[in-house]
C-alpha positions in Angstrom: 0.0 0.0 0.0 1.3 2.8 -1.0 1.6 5.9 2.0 0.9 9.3 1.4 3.2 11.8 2.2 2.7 14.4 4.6 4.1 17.2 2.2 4.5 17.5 -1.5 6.0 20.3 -3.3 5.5 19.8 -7.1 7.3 21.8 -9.5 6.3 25.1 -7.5 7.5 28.5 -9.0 6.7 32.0 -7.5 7.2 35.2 -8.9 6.7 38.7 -6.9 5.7 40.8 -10.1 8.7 40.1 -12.3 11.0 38.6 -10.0 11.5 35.3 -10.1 11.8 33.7 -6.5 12.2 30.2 -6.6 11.7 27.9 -10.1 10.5 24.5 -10.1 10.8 23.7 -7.0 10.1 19.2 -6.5 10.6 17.4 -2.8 8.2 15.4 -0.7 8.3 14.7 3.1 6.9 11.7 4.6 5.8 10.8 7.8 8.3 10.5 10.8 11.2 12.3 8.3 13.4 15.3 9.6 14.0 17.3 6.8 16.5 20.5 6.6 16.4 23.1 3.9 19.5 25.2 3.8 21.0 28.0 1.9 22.2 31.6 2.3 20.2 34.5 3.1 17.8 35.2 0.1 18.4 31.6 -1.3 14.1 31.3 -0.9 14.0 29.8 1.9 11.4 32.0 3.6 9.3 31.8 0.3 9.1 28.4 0.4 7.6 28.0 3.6 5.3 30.5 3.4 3.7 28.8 0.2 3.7 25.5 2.0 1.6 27.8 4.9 -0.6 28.7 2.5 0.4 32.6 3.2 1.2 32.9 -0.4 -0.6 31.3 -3.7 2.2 30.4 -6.0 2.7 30.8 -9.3 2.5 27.3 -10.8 3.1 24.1 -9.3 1.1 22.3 -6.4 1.3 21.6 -2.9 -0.5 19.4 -0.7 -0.3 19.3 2.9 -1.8 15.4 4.3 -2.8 14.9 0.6 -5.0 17.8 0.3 -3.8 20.7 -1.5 -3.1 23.7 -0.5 -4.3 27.5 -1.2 -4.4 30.9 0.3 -8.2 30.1 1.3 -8.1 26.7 2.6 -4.6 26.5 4.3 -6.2 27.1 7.7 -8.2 23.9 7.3 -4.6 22.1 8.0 -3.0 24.3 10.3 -4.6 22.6 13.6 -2.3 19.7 12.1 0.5 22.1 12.0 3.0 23.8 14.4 5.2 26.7 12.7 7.6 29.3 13.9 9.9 31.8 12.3 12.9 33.5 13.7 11.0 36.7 13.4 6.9 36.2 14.3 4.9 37.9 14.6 3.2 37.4 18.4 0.1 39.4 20.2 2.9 41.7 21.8 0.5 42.8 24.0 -0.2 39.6 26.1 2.1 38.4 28.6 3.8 34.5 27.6 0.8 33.3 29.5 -1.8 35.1 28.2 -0.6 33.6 24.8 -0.5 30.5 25.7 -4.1 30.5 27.4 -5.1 32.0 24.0 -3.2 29.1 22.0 -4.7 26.5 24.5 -8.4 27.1 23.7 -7.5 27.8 19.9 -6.4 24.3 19.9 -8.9 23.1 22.2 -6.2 21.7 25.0 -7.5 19.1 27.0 -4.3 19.4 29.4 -1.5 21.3 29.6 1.5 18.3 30.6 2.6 19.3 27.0 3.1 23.0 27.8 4.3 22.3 31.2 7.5 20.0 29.8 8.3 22.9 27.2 7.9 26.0 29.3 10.3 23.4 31.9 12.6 22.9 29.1 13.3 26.5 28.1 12.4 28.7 30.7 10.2 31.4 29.0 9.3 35.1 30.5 5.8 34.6 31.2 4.6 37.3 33.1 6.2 40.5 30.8 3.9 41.7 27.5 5.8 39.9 25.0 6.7 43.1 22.8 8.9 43.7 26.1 10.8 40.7 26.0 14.4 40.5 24.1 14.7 38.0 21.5 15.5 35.2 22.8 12.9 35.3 24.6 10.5 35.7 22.2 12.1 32.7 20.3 11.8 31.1 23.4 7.9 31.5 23.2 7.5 31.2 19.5 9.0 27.5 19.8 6.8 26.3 22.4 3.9 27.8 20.6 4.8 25.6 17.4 5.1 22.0 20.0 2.9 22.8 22.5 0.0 20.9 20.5 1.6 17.7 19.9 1.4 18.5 15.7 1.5 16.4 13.4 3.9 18.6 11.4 6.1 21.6 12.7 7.6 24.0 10.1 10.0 25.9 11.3 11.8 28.9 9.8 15.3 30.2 11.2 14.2 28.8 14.1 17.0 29.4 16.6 18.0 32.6 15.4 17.9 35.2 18.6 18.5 32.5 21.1 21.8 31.8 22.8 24.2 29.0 22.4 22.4 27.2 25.7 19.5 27.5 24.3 20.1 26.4 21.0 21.4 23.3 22.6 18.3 22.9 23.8 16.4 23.6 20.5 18.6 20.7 18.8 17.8 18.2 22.0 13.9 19.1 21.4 14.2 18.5 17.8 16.0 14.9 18.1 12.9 13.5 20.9 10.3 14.6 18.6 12.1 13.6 15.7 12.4 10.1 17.7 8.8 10.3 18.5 7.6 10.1 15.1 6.8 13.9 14.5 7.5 14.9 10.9 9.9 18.0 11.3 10.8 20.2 8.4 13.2 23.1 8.8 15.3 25.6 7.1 18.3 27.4 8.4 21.6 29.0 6.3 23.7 27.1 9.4 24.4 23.6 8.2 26.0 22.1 11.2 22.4 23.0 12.6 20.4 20.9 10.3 23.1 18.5 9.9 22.8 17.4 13.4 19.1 16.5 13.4 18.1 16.3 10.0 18.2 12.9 8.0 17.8 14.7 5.0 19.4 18.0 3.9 17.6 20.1 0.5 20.3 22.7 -0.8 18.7 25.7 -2.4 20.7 28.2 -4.1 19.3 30.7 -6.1 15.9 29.8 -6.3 16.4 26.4 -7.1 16.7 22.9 -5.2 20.3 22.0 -6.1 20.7 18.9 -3.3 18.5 16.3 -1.9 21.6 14.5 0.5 20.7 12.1 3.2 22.6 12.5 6.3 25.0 10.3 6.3 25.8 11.0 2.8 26.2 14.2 3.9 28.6 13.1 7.0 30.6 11.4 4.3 31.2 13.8 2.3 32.5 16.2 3.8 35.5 13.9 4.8 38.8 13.9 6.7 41.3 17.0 7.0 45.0 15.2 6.5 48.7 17.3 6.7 51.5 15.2 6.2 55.2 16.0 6.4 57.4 13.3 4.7 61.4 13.6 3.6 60.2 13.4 -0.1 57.8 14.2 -1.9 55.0 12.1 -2.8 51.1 12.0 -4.4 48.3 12.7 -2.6 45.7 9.2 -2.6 43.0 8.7 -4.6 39.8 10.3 -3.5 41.1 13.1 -2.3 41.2 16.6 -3.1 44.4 18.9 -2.5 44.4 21.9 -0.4 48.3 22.5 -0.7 51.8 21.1 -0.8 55.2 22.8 -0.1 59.0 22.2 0.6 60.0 23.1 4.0 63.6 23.2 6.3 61.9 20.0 7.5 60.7 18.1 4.4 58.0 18.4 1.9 54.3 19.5 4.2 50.9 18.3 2.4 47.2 18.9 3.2 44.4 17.3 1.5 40.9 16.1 2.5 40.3 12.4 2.0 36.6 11.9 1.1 37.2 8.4 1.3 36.8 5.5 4.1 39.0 6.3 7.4 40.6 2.0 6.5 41.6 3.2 3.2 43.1 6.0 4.8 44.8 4.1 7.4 46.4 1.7 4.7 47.5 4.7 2.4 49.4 6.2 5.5 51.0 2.9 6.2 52.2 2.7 2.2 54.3 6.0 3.1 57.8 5.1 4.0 59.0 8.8 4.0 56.3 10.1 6.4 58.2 12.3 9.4 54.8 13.3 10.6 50.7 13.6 10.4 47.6 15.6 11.3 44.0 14.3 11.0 41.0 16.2 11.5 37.4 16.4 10.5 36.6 18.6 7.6 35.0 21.5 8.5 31.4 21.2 7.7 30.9 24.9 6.6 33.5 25.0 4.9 31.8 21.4 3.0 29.0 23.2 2.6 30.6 25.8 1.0 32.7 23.4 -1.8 29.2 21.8 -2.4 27.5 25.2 -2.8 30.1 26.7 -5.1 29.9 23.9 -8.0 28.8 25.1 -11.1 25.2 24.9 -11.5 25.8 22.3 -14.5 27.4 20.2 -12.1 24.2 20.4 -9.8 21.5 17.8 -9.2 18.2 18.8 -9.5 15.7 17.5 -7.4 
C-alpha cells in the first residue's frame, strides 16, 4: 500500500511581479522524516515555507499538505495539524507568555496542559512581561513552544534558533532529536548547516531559487570527509579520493594537506604505504567549509531534485 506523504512540493515557482523567486521547486516529506532546507540569506527559503503555509498562492506548481492541496483560502483547514515558527513572528505583543499560551490552549482546544508544562520546563520562558517587552530570545523562546505545545503532526519551522543563545540552541537541537524520535514529521530551514546536519536525515540545498541537493545525512557526514597534513622527507602524491588543499617544501621536508573523502581503512592503509612520512595531522573537515565546496559547484554540475 502505497503511503501518502505528509508534504509534496510539485514543480512550485513563484514570482513577486517580475522577480523570479524560486523555479521548479520538486521534494516530498513523509511521515516520521526530519528534513532540513538550507541555503544563504535570500536563497528562498522564507518563500518556500510560506507557500507550503498557505500565506502565499504560487505561481505554478502544487502543494499538498496530508494529501490535500493547499491555497491561500483553505490553508487554515490544515493548520490545527501544523506547528510553525519563524525566527522573526509575529506574536500578540500585548499579552504576557501566559496570556498567549491560554489563548493558544483554547484555539487548539487543550485538554491538558502536561505538553506546555514540559516545554515552558525545558526552556524557561518570561511569562509574566507583555511579549513586545521581552528581548529575542525570549521571544524565540515563546515562538517555539507555541509551534510544539499541541503535539502537531507537522512543525515548520523557519530560522528557528535565530535570537537565542548557544544554551539555548542546545536545547532547541535536544527538542528536535525527541520529537524527531517520537515520530513527529519535522521540516526546517536554516543557512547554518552544522544546525540541520545534526538532526536532519535529509538536507535540501537551495541556491538561487532552485533545489540544487536532496543528501541524506550520512551521505552528507561522508562527504565532507577527513582534514589530512603530512610532512614526509620526499615528496609524494596525494591518494586517490582526495582533493588537494596545498603542498610545499619546507627546512623540515615536503608538508601536504588534503581532504580524503574516502573510508577512514583506506586511509589508514595509504598512511601505512608512506615510508617517507616524518609526521601527520587528522582532523574532521569543517562542515561549513563542506558546505561551502558543495555550494560553489557550477550549476551544470548540480542535481536537480
Amino acid at each position: 500500500m502505497t503511503i501518502q506523504p505528509v508534504l509534496e512540493v510539485d514543480a512550485v515557482t513563484k514570482y513577486y511581479g517580475s522577480f523570479l523567486a524560486i523555479q521548479d521547486i520538486h521534494f516530498m516529506i513523509s511521515k516520521g522524516e526530519v528534513v532540513g532546507l538550507v541555503g544563504l540569506n535570500g536563497a528562498g527559503k522564507t518563500t518556500i515555507i510560506n507557500l507550503i503555509m498557505g500565506f502565499l498562492r504560487t505561481s505554478a506548481g502544487k502543494i499538498r499538505l496530508f494529501g490535500e492541496p493547499v491555497l491561500p483560502e483553505n490553508a487554515h483547514k490544515m493548520h490545527p495539524k501544523v506547528g510553525f515558527a519563524t525566527g522573526d513572528m509575529s506574536l500578540f505583543t500585548n499579552l504576557t507568555g501566559r496570556q498567549y499560551f491560554a489563548f493558544l490552549k483554547r484555539a487548539y482546544k487543550l485538554k491538558d496542559d502536561k505538553k506546555l508544562g514540559e516545554l515552558c520546563k525545558q526552556f524557561n520562558p518570561d511569562m509574566d512581561k507583555k511579549i513586545k517587552t521581552l528581548s529575542r530570545g525570549n521571544k524565540q523562546k515563546i515562538a517555539l513552544i507555541s509551534a510544539f505545545m499541541s503535539g502537531p503532526e507537522l512543525v515548520i519551522l523557519d530560522e528557528p534558533s535565530s535570537g537565542l543563545d548557544p544554551f539555548m540552541q542546545q536545547k532547541f537541537l535536544e527538542l528536535i532529536n525527541h520529537e524527531g524520535a517520537k515520530g513527529t514529521t519535522i521540516f526546517m530551514s536554516s543557512h547554518y548547516l552544522k544546525e540541520v546536519a545534526d538532526v536532519c536525515s535529509r538536507v535540501l540545498f537551495i541556491r538561487d531559487g532552485k533545489l540544487v541537493k536532496d543528501v541524506s545525512r550520512a551521505e552528507l557526514e561522508s562527504s565532507h570527509g577527513k582534514a589530512v597534513h603530512i610532512t614526509t622527507s620526499r615528496a609524494i602524491r596525494p591518494p586517490a579520493q582526495s582533493s588537494l588543499l596545498g603542498h610545499q617544501k619546507t627546512a623540515n621536508g615536503y608538508e601536504m594537506s588534503f581532504i580524503f573523502k574516502d573510508s577512514p581503512i583506506k586511509l589508514q592503509q595509504w598512511l601505512c604505504s608512506i615510508s617517507y612520512m616524518l609526521d601527520f595531522t587528522i582532523e574532521d573537515h569543517d562542515l561549513e567549509s563542506a558546505f561551502s565546496d558543495l555550494y560553489s559547484k557550477d550549476k551544470s554540475e548540480a542535481k536537480n531534485v
